[in-house]
C-alpha positions as a printed NumPy array, in Angstrom:
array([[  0.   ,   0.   ,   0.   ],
       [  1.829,   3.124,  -1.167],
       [  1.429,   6.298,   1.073],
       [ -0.159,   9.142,   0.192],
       [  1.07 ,  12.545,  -0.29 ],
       [ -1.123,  15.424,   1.599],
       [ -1.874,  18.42 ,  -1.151],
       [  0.062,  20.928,  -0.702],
       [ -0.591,  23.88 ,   1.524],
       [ -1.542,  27.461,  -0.311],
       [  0.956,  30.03 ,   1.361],
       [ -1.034,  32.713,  -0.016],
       [ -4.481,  34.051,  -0.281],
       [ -6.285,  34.419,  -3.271],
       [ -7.102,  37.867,  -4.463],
       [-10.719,  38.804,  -3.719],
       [-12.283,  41.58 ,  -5.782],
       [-14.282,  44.094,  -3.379],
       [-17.286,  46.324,  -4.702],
       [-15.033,  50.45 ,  -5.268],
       [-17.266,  53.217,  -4.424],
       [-16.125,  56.816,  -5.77 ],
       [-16.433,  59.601,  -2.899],
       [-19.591,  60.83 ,  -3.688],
       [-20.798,  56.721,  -3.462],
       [-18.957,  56.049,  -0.352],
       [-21.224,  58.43 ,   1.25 ],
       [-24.065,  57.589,   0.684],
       [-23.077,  54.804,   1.511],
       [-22.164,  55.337,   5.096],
       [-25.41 ,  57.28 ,   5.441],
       [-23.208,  60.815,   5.406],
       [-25.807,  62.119,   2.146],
       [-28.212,  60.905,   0.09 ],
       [-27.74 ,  60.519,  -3.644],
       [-28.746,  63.854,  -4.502],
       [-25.976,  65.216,  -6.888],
       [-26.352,  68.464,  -5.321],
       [-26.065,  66.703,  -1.359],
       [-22.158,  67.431,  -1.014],
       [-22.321,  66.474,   2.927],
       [-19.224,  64.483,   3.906],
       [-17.039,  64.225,   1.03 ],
       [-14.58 ,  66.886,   2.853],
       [-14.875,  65.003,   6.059],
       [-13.779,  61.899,   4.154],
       [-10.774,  63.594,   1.863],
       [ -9.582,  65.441,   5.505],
       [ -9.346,  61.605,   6.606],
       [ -7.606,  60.09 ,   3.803],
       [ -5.262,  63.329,   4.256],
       [ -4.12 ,  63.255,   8.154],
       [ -0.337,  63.448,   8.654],
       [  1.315,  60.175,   8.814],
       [  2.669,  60.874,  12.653],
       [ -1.115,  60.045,  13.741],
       [ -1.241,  63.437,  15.4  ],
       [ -4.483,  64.385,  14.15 ],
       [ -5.816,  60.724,  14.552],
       [ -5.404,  57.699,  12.317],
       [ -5.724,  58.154,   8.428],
       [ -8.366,  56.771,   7.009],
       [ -7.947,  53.661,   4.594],
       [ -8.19 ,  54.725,   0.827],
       [ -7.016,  53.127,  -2.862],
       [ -6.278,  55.964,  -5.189],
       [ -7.594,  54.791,  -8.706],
       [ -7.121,  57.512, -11.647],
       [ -6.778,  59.821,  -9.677],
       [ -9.961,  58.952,  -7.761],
       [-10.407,  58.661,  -4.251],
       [-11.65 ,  55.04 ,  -4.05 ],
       [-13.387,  53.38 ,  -0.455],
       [-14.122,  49.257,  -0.762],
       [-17.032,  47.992,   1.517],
       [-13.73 ,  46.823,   3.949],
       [-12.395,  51.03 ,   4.158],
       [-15.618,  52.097,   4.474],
       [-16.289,  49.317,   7.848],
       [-12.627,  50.17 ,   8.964],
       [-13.854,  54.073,   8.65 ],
       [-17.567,  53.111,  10.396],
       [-15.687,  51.627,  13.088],
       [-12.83 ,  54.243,  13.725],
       [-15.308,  57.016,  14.076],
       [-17.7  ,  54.62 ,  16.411],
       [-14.495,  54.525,  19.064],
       [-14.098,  58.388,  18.723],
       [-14.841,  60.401,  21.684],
       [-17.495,  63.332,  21.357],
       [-15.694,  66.786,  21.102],
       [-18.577,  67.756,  23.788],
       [-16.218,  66.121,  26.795],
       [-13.621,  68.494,  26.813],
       [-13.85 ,  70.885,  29.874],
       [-15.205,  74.05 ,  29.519],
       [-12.549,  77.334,  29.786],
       [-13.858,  80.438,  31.856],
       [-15.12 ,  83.483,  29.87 ],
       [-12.594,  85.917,  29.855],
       [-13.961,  89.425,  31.499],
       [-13.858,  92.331,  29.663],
       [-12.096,  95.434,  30.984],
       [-14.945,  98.061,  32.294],
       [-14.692, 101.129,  30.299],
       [-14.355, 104.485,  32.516],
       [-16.368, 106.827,  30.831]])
């Protein structure tokens, strides 16, 4: 009886092509706008987060593919994206500063 050789192993993962959504797309489809051509809400919101500074000082970037010349978002950016900006804290947390006093006028 001759032994048999196991198949083997893949080492690498086959390509899987993911649905591309343009900017105006990708906001819709994270509910941002609704496909009104005129409904521009969120596009700069999106192309400040592709844009952050690589240091991470203005939080993390958001995941893009840049596709002649396009800003492109597949379904797995725009869940990366849904979920970055679920962990954010509200701006409303921050304490409050005093109000500066203005100087009396002697008149």
């Amino acid at each position: 009886m001759p032994a048999t050789k196991a198949p083997p192993a893949k080492t690498a993962t086959e390509p899987v092509l993911e649905n591309f959504y343009n900017l105006k797309q990708a906001t819709v489809r994270l509910n941002l706008a609704t496909e009104d051509p005129d409904d521009k809400r969120g596009q700069d919101w999106l192309r400040r987060g592709v844009n952050r500074p690589l240091d991470g000082s203005k939080g993390p970037r958001f995941p893009v593919h840049r596709m002649a010349n396009q800003l492109m978002f597949s379904d797995s950016d725009l869940a990366q994206i849904a979920e970055l900006m679920h962990q954010k804290p509200h701006g409303h947390n921050k304490p409050r500063r005093p109000r500066r006093r203005t100087a009396r006028s002697s008149s």
